[in-house]
N, C-alpha and C positions, 0 to 999 in steps of 0.2 A: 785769315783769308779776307780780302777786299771784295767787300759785296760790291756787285756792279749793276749801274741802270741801263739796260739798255735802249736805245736813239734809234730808233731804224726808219730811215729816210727814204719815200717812197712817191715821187712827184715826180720823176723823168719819164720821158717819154718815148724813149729807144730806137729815134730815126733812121741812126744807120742800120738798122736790122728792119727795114720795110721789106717787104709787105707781110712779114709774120709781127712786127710790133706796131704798134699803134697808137696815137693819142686814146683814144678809148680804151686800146687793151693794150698797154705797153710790157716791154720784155719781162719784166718782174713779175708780171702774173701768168708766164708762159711757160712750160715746161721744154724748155731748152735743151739740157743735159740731163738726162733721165725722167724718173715719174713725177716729181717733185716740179714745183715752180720754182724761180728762184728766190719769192718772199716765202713759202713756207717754208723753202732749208734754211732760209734764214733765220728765220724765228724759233724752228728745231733747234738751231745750232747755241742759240742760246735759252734756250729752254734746259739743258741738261744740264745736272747737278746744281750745287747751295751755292755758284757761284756768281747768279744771276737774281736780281727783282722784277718783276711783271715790264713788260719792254713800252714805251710806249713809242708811238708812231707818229710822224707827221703824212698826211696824205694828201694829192691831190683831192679835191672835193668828190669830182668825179667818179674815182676809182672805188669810194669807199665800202659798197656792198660787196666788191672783189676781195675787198682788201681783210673783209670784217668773214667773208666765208673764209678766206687762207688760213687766218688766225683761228677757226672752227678745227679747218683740217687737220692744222697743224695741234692742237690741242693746249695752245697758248691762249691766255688770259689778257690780253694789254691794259695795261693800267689806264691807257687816256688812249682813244686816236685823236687827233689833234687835224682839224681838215684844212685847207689853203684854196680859196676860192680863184686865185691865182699863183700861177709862181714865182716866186721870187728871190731864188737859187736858194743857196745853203746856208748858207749867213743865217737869213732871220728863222729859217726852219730849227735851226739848233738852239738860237735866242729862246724862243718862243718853249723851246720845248726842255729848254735850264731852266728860265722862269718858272714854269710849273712845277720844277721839282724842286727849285728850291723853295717852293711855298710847303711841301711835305716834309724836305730832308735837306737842312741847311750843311751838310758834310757828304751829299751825294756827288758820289763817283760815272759820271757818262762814259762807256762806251756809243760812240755813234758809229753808226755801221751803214753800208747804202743797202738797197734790197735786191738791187740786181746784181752782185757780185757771185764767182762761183769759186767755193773753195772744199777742197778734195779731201785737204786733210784736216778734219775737226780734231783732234786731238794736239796737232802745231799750232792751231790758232787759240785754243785754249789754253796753252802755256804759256805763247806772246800775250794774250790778252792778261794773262796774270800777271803776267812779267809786268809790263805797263801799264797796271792799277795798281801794282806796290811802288812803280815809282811814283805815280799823280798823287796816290794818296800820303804818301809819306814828304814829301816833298812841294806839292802843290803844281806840280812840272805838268805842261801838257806833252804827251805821249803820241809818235806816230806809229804804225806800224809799216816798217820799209820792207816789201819785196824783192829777195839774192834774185836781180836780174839774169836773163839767162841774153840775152839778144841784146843790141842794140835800138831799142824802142823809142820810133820819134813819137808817140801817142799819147806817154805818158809824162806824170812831172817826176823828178831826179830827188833824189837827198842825199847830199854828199853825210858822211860818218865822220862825227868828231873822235873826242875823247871817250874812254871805256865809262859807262854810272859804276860805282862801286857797288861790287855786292852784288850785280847784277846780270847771268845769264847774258851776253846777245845784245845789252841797252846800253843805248849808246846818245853821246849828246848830238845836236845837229848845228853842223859847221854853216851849212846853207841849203835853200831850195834852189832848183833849177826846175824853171820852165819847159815845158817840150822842146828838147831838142833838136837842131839839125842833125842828119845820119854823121858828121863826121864828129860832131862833139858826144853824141851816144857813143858812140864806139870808143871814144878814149874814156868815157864812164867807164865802161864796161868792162875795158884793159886794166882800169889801174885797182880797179878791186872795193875802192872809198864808196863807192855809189851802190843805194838802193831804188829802185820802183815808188813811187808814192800811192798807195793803196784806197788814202781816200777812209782809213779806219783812225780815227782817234780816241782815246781814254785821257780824261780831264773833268778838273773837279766842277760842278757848274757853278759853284760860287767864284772860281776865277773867269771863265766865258764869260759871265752878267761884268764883272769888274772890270777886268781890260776891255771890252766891247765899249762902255758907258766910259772910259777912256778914249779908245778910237773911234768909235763912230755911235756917239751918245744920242742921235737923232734915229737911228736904225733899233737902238734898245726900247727907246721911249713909245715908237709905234708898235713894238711886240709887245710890250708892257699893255698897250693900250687894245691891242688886238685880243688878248689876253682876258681884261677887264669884260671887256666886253663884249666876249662870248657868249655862245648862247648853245644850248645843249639839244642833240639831235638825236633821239632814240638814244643809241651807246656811243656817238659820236661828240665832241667838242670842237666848236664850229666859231674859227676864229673868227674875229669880224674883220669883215672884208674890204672896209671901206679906210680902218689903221692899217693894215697888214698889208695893203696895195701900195702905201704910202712909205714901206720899209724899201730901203736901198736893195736892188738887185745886186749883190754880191754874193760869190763862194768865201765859204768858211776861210779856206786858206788864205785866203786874199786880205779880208775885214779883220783876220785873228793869226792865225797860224804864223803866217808867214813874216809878221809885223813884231811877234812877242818875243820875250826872252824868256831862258830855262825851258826850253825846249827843246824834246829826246825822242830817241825810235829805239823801238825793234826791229832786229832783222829776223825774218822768218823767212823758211818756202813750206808753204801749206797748200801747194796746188791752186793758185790763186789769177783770176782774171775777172779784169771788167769785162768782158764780152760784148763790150764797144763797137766791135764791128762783125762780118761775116768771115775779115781774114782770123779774128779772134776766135769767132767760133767753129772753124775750122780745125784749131791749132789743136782743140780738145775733144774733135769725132774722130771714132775711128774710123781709118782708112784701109783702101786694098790694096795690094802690090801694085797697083796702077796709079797710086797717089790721090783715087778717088773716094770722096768720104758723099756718101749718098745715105740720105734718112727716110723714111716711108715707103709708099709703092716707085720704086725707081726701077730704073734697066740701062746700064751702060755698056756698049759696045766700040770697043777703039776707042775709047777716051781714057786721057791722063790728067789729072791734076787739077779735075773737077769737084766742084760743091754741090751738091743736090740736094733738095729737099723738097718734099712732094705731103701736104697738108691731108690730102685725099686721092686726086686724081691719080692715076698710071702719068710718070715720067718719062722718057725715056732720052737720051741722049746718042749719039751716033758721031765717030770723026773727029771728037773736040777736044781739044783743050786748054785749059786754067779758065774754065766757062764756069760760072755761075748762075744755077736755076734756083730758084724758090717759087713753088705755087703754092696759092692756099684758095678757100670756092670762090674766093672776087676778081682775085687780081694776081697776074705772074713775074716775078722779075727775070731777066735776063742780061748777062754782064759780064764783062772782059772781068776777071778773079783780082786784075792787078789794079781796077777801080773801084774796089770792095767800098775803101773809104769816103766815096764818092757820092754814095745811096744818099745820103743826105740833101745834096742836090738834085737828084730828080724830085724827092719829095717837095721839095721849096717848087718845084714847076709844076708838082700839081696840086698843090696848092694855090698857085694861081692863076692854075686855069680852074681852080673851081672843083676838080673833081673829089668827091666825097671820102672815096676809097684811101684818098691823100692820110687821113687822120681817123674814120669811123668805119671797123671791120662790121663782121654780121652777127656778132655775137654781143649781146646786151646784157649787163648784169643789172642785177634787180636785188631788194633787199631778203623776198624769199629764193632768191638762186639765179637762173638766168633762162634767155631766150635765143634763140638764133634763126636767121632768117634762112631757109633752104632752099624757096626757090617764091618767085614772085611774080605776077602778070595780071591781064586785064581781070578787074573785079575777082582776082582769088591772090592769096597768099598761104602759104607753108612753112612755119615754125616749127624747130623742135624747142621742147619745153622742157624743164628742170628745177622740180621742187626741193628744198629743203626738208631733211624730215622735219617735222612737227611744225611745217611752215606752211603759211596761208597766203594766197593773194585777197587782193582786196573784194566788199561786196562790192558788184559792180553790174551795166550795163552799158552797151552799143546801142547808139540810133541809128547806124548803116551796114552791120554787116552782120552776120550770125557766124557762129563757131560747131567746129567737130573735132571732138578730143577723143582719140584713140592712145590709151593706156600700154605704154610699150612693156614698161617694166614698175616694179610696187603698186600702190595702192594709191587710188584719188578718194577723196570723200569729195562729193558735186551737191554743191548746194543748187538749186533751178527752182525760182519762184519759191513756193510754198513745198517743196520736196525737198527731203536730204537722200543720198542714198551711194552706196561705195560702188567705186570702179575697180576689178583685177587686170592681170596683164592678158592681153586680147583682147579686152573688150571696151565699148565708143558710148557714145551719148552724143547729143546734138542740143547746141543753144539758140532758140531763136533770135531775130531781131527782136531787139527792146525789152529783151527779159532779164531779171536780176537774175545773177547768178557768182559764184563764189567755187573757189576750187582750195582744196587742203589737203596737203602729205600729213594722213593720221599714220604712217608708218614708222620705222626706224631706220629703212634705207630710202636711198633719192626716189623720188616717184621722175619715171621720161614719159616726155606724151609727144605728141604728134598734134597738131592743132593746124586744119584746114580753116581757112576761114574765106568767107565769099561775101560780096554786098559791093555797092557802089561806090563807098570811101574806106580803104586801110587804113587810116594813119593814127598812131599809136593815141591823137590829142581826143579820138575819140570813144574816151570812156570817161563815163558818168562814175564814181564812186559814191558810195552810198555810207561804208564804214571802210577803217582803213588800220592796221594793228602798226602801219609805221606812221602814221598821221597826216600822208600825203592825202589831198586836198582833191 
């Protein structure tokens, strides 16, 4: 059995899926299609059995307290997260993140995988993924995995099917990539049987990545070498530096590697498998009613066909429509012709520049002991809900403008206030004045929720004094 690393690549942003994904909180840390996000199935998915190593992750910078509770949730261990102070596609994320393993394991096998991907059947993608780690490792071949198209999809890139690998299940050489196609060249894909989906999953040994890379684009190896070097470590994090790693070439993997090499093969799988790309994507996999409508939360549809709904909290309700797309969530609602799904993208770019916030930063904040959310906000008050980590602290700390009231929804607070310690249960509040230290800790096992009113003359988050700090924020 071919032990595998695996690469899970976690920096995109999920625009066409606005206003539930967000630069802040993009698709990958969303619960999409069930309870699950789509990075912790993903890291489940290779969590199971002896046929995986500790995963490591490249991540946006930002993300990384989201990114470091999923890996909790999930009950995966990551070897390294590796953070990107910018992005700059998939290229030097995968460089950056061979480099490191060939510093531990000069015959290490990469699966790279993205984190927002949704796949149904884990036991299909565990045989492909065997499948094309017997060929990289015996052979040195880089491996794709091709998705048995079922549609004619201009969204996605094409891999025509060579010749059969011997020996080999399903694996097969690659005759050529295809670009997104036009509908009428998908469809003769489609027709003649040759052609798979490009999934965007690769298995390849990283001593060949570093090799042909520093072949084609030896200026793009050298700044993740150097980004690399000199790193600097952050709590559990490895914090590229930002000032080499800005200076790597913005290119996709396939582009700088894939696309360019020789001895390169796929599998063909169907494991229930999609980029969730868009809202028509995400449609394709909720269930729907005799009416063609696939409605998620508090909805209500009457005389509508072949509607999308999705309702975050509020009551939705729909009347007369249809192929109408609703999405609310507590900030902001989208509304859209179904057949300009792919289109969300551009509104986002317009508000973007017009300024508005909602464009890119929902209301919900992570944080390194868990996270925050804004509930409702106005003159000289604000309303958080709150969300401790067990065995997790925030920092000691004080306000010069505003004092706080933290009501214990559920588990246990330990409230440090001045020279007092003393434990909160569920029902019961405490009050923090202005200008007093004070310190909040989950001494439990499960999440502590709290409710936190806060009132004074300035809210803004730059106003706290930290006094000690267990992540070393300043």
């Amino acid at each position: 059995m071919v032990r595998l690393y695996p690469v899970i690549l976690s920096g995109g942003s999920g625009s066409r899926l606005w206003p539930l994904s967000r630069q802040s909180n993009p698709k990958q840390l969303l619960p999409l299609v069930g309870s699950q996000t789509l990075l912790e199935a993903t890291l489940r998915r290779v969590a199971a059995g002896d046929a995986f190593q500790r995963p490591t992750l490249v991540v946006n910078a930002e993300h990384r307290f989201a990114v470091a509770e999923q890996a909790r949730l999930a009950g995966a261990e990551p070897r390294a997260i590796l953070l990107e102070a910018v992005g700059r596609n998939t290229a030097p994320a995968i460089t950056c993140a061979a480099l490191d393993l060939l510093a531990e394991d000069p015959e290490a096998i990469l699966l790279v995988l993205p984190s927002d991907h949704l796949i149904q059947d884990a036991e299909a993608f565990g045989r492909a993924v065997a499948t094309a780690g017997a060929a990289a490792a015996g052979s040195a071949r880089i491996m794709t995995l091709g998705i048995a198209p079922d549609r004619p999809e201009t969204g996605y890139g094409w891999i025509e099917k060579g010749g059969g690998l011997d020996g080999l299940a399903d694996a097969f050489e690659v005759a050529r990539f295809k670009e997104k196609p036009d509908v009428e060249t998908a469809a003769a894909m489609l027709a003649d049987g040759r052609h798979l989906w490009n999934a965007g999953i690769f298995v390849l040994p990283a001593a060949r990545v570093v090799g042909e890379l520093e072949r084609l684009e030896p200026e793009l190896v050298a700044h993740c070498r150097a980004a690399l070097e000199r790193a600097a470590t952050d709590i559990d994090f490895t914090r590229l530096d930002p000032e080499a790693f800005a200076q790597a070439r913005s290119v996709s993997f396939d582009y700088a590697l894939v696309e360019r090499a020789e001895a390169v093969g796929t599998v063909a799988v169907e494991m229930g498998w999609s980029d969730l790309g868009s809202f028509d994507a995400l449609y394709a996999v909720t269930e729907t009613d005799e009416a063609g409508n696939a409605a998620v939360g508090r909805t209500a549809l009457v005389d509508a066909r072949n509607c999308h709904v999705r309702s975050a909290g509020r009551l939705v309700t729909v009347l007369g429509l249809e192929n109408v797309l609703v999405v609310e969530t507590d900030d902001a609602v989208l509304v859209a012709d179904r057949t300009r799904a792919q289109d969300v993208k551009q509104l986002v770019e317009k508000l973007k520049a017009e300024a508005f916030p909602e464009a890119t930063q929902g209301s919900k904040w992570h944080r390194p002991w868990g996270w925050f959310q804004t509930i409702d906000l106005g003159e000289r008050f604000q309303v958080k809900r709150i969300s401790v980590n067990p065995g997790a602290s925030l920092s000691l700390q004080m306000h010069h403008h505003r004092a706080e009231h933290w009501i214990v929804v559920s588990g246990t607070a330990q409230v440090g206030r001045e020279n007092e310690t003393f434990l909160l249960a569920e029902n019961e509040s405490t009050y923090i004045p202005l200008g007093q230290r004070h310190r909040l800790i989950n001494p439990g096992r499960v999440q502590l929720e709290m409710i936190e009113v806060q009132s004074g003359a300035y809210l803004g988050e730059d106003d706290i004094v930290r006094f000690d700090d267990n992540y070393g924020r300043q």
